[in-house]
VOLUMTI-275384 format. One record per atom (N, C-alpha, C): chain; atom name; x, y, z. Coordinates in pm, whole numbers, always signed. Example, Ala and Ser with C-alpha at 12.3 -4.5 7.8 and 13.67 -1.06 7.14 Angstrom:
2
chain:A atom:N px:+1319 py:-569 pz:+780
chain:A atom:CA px:+1230 py:-450 pz:+780
chain:A atom:C px:+1320 py:-330 pz:+780
chain:A atom:N px:+1285 py:-225 pz:+708
chain:A atom:CA px:+1367 py:-106 pz:+714
chain:A atom:C px:+1290 py:+3 pz:+787
END
This chain:
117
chain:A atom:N px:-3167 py:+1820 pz:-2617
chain:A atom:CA px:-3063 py:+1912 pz:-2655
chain:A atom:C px:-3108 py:+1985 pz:-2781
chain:A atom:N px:-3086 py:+2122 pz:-2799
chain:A atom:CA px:-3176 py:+2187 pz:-2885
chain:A atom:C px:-3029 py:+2189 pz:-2973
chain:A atom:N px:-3032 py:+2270 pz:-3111
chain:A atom:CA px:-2955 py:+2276 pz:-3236
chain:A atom:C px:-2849 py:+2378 pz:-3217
chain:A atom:N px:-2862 py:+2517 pz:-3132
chain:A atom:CA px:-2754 py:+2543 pz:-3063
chain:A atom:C px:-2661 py:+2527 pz:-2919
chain:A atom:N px:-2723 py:+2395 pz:-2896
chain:A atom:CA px:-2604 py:+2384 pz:-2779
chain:A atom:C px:-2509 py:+2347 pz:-2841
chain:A atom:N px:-2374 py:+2307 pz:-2772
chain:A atom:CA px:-2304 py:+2237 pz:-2866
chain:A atom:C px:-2230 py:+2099 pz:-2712
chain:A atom:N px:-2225 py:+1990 pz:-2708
chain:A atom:CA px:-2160 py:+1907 pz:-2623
chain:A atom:C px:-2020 py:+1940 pz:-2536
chain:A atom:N px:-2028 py:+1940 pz:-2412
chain:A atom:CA px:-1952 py:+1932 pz:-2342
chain:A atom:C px:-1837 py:+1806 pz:-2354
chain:A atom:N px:-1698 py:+1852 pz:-2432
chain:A atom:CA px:-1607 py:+1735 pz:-2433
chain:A atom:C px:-1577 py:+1681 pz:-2304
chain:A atom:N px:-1639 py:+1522 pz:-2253
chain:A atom:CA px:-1595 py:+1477 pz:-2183
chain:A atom:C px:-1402 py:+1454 pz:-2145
chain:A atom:N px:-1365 py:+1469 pz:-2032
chain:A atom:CA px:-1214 py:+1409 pz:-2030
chain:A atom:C px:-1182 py:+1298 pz:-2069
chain:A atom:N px:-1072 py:+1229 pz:-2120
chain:A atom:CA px:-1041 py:+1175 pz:-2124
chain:A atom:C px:-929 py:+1055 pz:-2037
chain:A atom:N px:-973 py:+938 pz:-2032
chain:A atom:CA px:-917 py:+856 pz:-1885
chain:A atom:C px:-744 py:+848 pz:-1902
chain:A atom:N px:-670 py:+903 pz:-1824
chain:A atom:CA px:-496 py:+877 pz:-1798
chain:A atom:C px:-455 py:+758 pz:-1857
chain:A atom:N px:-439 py:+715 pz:-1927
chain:A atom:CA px:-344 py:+579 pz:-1951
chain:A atom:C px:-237 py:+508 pz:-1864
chain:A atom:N px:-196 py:+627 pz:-1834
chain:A atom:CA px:-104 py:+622 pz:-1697
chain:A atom:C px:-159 py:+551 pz:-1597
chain:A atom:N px:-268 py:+621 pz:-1547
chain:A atom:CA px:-359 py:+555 pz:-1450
chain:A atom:C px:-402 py:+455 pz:-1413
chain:A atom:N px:-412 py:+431 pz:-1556
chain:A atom:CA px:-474 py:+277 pz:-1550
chain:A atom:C px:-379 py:+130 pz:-1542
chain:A atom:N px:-266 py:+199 pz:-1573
chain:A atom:CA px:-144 py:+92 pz:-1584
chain:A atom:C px:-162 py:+87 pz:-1448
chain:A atom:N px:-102 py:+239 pz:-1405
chain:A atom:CA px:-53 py:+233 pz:-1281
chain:A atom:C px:-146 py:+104 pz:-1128
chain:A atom:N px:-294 py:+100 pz:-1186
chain:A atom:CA px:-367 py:+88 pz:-1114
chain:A atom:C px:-329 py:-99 pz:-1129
chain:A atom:N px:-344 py:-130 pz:-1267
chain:A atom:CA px:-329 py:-271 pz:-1313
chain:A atom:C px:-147 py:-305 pz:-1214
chain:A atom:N px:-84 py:-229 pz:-1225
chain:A atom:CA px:+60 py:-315 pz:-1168
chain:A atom:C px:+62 py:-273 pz:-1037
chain:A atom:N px:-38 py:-194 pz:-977
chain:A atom:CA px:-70 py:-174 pz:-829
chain:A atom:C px:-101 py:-327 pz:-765
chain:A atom:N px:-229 py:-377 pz:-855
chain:A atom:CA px:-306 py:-502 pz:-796
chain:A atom:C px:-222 py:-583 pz:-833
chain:A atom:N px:-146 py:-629 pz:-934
chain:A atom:CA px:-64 py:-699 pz:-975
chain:A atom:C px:+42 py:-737 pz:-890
chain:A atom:N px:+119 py:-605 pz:-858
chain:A atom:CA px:+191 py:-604 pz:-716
chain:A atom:C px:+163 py:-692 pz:-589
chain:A atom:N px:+36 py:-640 pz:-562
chain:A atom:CA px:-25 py:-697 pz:-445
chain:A atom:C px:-71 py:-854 pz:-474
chain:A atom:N px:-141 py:-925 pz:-595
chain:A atom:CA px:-133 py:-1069 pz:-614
chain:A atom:C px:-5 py:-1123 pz:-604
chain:A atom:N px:+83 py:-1090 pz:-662
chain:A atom:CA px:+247 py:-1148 pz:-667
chain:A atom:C px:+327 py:-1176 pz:-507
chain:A atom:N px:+271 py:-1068 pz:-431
chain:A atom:CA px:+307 py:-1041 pz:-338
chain:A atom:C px:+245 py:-1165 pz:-178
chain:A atom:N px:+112 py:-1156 pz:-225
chain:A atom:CA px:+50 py:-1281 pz:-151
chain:A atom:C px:+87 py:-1389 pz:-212
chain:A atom:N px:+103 py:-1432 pz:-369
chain:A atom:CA px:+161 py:-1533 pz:-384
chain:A atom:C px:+335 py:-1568 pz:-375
chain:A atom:N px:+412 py:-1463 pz:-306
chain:A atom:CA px:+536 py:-1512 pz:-287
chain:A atom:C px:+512 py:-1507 pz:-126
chain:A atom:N px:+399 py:-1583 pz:-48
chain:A atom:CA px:+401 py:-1612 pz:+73
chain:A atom:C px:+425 py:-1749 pz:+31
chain:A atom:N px:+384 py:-1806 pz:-82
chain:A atom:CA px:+458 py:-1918 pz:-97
chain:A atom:C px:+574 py:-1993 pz:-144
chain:A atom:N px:+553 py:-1873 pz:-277
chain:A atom:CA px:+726 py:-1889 pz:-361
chain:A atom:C px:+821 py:-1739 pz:-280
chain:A atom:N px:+822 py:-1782 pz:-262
chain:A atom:CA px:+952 py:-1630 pz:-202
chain:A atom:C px:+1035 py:-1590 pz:-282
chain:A atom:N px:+1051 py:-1633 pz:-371
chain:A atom:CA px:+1174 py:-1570 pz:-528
chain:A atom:C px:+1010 py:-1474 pz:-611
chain:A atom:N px:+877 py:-1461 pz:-550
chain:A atom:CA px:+809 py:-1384 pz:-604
chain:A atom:C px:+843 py:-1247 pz:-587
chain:A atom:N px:+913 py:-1231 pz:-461
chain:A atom:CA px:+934 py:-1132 pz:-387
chain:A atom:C px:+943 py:-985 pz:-468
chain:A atom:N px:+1102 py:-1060 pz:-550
chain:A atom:CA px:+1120 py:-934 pz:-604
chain:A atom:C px:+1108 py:-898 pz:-705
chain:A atom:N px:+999 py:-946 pz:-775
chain:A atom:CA px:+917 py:-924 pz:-889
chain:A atom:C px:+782 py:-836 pz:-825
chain:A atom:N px:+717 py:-851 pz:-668
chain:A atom:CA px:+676 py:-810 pz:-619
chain:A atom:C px:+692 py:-651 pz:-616
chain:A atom:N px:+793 py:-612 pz:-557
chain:A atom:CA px:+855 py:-526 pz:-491
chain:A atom:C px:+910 py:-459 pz:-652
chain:A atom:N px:+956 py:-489 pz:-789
chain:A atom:CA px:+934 py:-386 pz:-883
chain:A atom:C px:+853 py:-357 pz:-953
chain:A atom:N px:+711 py:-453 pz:-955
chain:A atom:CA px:+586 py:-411 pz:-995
chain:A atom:C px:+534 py:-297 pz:-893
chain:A atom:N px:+518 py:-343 pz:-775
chain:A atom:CA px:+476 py:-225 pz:-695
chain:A atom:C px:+550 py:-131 pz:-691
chain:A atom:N px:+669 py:-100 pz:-718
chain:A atom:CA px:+717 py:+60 pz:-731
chain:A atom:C px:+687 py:+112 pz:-822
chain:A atom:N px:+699 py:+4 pz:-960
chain:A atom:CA px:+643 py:+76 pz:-1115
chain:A atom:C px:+497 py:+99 pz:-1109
chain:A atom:N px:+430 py:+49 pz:-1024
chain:A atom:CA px:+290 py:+148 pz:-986
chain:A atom:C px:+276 py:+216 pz:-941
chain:A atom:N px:+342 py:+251 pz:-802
chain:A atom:CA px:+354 py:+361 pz:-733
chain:A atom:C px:+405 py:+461 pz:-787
chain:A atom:N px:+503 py:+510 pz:-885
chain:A atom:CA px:+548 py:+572 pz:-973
chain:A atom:C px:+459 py:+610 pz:-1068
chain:A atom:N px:+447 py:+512 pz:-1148
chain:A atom:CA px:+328 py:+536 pz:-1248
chain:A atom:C px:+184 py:+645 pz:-1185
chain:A atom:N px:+140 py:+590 pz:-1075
chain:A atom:CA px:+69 py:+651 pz:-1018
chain:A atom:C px:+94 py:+788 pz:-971
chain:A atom:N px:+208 py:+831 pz:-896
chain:A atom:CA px:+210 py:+943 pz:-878
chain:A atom:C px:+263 py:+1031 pz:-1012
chain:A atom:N px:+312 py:+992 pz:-1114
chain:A atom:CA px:+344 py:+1071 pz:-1268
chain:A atom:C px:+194 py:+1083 pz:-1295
chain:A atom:N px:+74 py:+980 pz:-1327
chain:A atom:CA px:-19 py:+1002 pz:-1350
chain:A atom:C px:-120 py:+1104 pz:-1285
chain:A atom:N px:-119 py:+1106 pz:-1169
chain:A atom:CA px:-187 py:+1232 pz:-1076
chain:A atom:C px:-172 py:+1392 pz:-1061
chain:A atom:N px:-10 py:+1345 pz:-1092
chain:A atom:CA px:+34 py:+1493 pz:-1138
chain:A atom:C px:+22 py:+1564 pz:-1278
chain:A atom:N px:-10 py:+1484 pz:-1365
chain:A atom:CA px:-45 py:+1499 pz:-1510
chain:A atom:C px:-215 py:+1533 pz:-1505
chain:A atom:N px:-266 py:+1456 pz:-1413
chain:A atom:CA px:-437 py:+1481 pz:-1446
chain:A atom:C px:-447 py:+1595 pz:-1384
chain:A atom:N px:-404 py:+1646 pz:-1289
chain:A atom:CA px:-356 py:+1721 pz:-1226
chain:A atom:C px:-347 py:+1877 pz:-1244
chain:A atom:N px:-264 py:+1879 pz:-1343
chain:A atom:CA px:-203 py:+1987 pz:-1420
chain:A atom:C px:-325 py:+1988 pz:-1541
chain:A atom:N px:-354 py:+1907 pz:-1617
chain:A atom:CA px:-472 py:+1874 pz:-1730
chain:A atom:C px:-593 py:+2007 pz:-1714
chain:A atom:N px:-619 py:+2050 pz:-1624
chain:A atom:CA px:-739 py:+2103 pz:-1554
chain:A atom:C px:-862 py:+2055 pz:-1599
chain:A atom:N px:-873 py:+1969 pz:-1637
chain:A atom:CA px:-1004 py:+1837 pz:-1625
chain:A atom:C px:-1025 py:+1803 pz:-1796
chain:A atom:N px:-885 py:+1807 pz:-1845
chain:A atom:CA px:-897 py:+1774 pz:-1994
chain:A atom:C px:-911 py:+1641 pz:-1985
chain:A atom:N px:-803 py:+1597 pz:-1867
chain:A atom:CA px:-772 py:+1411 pz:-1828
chain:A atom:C px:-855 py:+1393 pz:-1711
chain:A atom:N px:-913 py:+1228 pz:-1687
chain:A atom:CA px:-983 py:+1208 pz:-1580
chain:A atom:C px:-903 py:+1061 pz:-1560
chain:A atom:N px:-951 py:+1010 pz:-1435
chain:A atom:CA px:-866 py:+913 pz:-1365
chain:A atom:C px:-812 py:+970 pz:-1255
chain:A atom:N px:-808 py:+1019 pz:-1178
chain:A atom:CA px:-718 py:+1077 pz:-1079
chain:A atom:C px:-778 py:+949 pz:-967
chain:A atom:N px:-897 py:+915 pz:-941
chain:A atom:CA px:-893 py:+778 pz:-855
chain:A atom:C px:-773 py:+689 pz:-915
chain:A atom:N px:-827 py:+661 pz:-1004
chain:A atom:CA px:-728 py:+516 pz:-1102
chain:A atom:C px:-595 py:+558 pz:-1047
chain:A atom:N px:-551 py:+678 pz:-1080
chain:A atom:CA px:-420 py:+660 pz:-1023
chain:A atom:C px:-355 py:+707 pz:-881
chain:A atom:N px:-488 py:+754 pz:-774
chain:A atom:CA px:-434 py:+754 pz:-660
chain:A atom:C px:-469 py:+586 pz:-642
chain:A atom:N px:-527 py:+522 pz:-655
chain:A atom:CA px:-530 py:+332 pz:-592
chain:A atom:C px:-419 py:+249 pz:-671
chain:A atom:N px:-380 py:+352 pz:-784
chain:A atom:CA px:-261 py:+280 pz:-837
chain:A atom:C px:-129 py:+308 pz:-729
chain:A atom:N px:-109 py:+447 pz:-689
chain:A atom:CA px:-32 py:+478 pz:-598
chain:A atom:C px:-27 py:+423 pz:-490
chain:A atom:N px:-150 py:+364 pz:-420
chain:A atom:CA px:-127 py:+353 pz:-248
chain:A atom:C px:-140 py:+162 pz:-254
chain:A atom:N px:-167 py:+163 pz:-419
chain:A atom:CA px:-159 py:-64 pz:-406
chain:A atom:C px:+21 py:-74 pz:-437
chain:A atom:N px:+31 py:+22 pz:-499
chain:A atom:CA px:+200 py:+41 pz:-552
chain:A atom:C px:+290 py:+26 pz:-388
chain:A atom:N px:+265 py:+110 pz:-351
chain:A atom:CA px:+311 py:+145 pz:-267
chain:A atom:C px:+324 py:+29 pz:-124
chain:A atom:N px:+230 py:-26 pz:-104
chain:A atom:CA px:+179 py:-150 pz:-35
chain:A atom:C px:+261 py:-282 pz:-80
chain:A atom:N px:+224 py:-251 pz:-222
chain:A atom:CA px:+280 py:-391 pz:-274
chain:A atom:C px:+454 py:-403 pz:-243
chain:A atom:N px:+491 py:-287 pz:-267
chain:A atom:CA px:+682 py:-202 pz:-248
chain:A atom:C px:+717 py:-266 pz:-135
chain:A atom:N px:+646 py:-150 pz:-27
chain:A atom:CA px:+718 py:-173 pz:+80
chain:A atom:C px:+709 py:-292 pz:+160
chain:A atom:N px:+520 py:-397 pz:+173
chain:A atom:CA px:+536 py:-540 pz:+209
chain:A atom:C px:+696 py:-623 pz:+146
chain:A atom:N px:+706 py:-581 pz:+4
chain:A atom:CA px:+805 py:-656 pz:-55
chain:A atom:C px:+948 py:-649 pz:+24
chain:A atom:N px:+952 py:-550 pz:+26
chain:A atom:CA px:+1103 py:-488 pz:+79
chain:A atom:C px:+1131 py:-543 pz:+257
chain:A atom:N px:+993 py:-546 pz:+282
chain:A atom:CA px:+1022 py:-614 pz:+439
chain:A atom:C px:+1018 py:-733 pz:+481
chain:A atom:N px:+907 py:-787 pz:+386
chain:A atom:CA px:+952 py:-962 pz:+361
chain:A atom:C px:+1088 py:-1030 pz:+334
chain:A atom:N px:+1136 py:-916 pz:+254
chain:A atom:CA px:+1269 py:-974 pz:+194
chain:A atom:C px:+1375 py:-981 pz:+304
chain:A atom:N px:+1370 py:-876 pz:+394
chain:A atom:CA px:+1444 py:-825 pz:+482
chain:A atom:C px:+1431 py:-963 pz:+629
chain:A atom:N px:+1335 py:-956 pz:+621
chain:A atom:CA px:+1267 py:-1098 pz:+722
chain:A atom:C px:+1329 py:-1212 pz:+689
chain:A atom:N px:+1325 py:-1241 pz:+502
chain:A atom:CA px:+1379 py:-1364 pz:+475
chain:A atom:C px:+1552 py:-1352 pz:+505
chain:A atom:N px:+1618 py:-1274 pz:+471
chain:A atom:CA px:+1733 py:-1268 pz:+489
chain:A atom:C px:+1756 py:-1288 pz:+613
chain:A atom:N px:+1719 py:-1208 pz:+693
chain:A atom:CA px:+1757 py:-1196 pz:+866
chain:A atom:C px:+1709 py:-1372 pz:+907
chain:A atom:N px:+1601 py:-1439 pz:+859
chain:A atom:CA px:+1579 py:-1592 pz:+913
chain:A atom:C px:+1712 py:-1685 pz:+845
chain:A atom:N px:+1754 py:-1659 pz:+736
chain:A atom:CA px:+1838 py:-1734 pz:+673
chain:A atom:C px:+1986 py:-1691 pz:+758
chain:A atom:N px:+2046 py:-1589 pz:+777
chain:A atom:CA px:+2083 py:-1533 pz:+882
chain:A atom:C px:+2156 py:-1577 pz:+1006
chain:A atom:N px:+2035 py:-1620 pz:+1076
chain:A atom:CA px:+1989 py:-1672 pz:+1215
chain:A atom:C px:+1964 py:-1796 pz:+1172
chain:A atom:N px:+1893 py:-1903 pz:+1071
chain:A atom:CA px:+1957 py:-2024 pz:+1039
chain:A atom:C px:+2102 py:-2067 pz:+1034
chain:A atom:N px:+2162 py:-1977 pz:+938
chain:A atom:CA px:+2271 py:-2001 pz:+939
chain:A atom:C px:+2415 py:-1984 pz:+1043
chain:A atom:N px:+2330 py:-1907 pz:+1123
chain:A atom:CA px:+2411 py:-1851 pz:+1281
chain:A atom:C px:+2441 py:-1943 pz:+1358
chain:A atom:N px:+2308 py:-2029 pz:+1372
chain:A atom:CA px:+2271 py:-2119 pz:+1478
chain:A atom:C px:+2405 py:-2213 pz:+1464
chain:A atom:N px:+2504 py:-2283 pz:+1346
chain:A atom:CA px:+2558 py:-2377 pz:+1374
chain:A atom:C px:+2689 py:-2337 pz:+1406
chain:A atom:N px:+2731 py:-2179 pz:+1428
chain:A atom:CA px:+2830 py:-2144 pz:+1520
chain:A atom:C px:+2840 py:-2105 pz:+1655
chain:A atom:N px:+2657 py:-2084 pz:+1679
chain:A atom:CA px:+2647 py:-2091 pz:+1839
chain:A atom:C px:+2633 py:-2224 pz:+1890
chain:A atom:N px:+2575 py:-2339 pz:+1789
chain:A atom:CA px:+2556 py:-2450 pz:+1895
chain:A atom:C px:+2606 py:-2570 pz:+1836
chain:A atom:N px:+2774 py:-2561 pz:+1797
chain:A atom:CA px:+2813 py:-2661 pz:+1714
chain:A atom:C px:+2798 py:-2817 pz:+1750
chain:A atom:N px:+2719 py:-2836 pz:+1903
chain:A atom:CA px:+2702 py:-2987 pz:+1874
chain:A atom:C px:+2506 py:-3003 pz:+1844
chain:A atom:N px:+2475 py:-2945 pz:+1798
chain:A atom:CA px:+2360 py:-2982 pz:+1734
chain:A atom:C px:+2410 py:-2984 pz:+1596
chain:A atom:N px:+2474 py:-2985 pz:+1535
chain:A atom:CA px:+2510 py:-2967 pz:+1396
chain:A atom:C px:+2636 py:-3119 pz:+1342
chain:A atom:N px:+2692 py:-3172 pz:+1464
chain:A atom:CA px:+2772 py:-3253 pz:+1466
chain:A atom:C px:+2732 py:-3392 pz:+1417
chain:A atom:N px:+2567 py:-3406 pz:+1471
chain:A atom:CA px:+2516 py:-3568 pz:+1375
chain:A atom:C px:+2511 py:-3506 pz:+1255
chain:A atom:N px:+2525 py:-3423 pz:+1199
chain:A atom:CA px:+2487 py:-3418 pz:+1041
chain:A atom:C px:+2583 py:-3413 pz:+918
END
């Protein structure tokens, strides 16, 4: 580099992005681990929206930036783990209810299985 060039300011990475990306995966661990605890669920299901959110505020900001900000990966994988993590949540939950449901159905359709107890 000779004495009159002068450096190209690199962008700078979204902050946004990077959250967004961290409570994307976050989402999605919580989410495989309430295959075992199921009260993970919906801790699940508002991490992954607050990524999915995060993520799409962040994209639209780098977005608009015209390459002042960088991250626009970081926060499209924050968006689509957000998003994953959301809606698995929201349908698990929906599953658990409807089985509890239909547990609980069963001892007005078949009140003598319920009678030794």
């Amino acid at each position: 580099m000779t004495e009159n060039q002068t450096p190209v300011p690199q962008g700078q990475t979204n902050t946004m992005a990077i959250i967004s990306l961290i409570a994307g995966i976050l989402g999605l661990v919580t989410l495989i681990s309430a295959l075992c605890i199921p009260c993970l669920l919906l801790i699940s299901m508002i991490i992954g929206i607050v990524g999915a959110i995060l993520g799409f505020l962040a994209k639209k900001k780098i977005d608009e930036s015209q390459g002042i900000q960088t991250g626009r990966g970081l926060a499209v994988g924050g968006l689509v783990t957000g998003l994953i993590s959301g809606v698995c949540s929201i349908i698990l939950i929906i599953i658990y209810i409807a089985a509890i449901g239909l547990i609980a159905g069963a001892g007005a359709f078949y009140p003598t299985l319920m009678e030794g107890y």
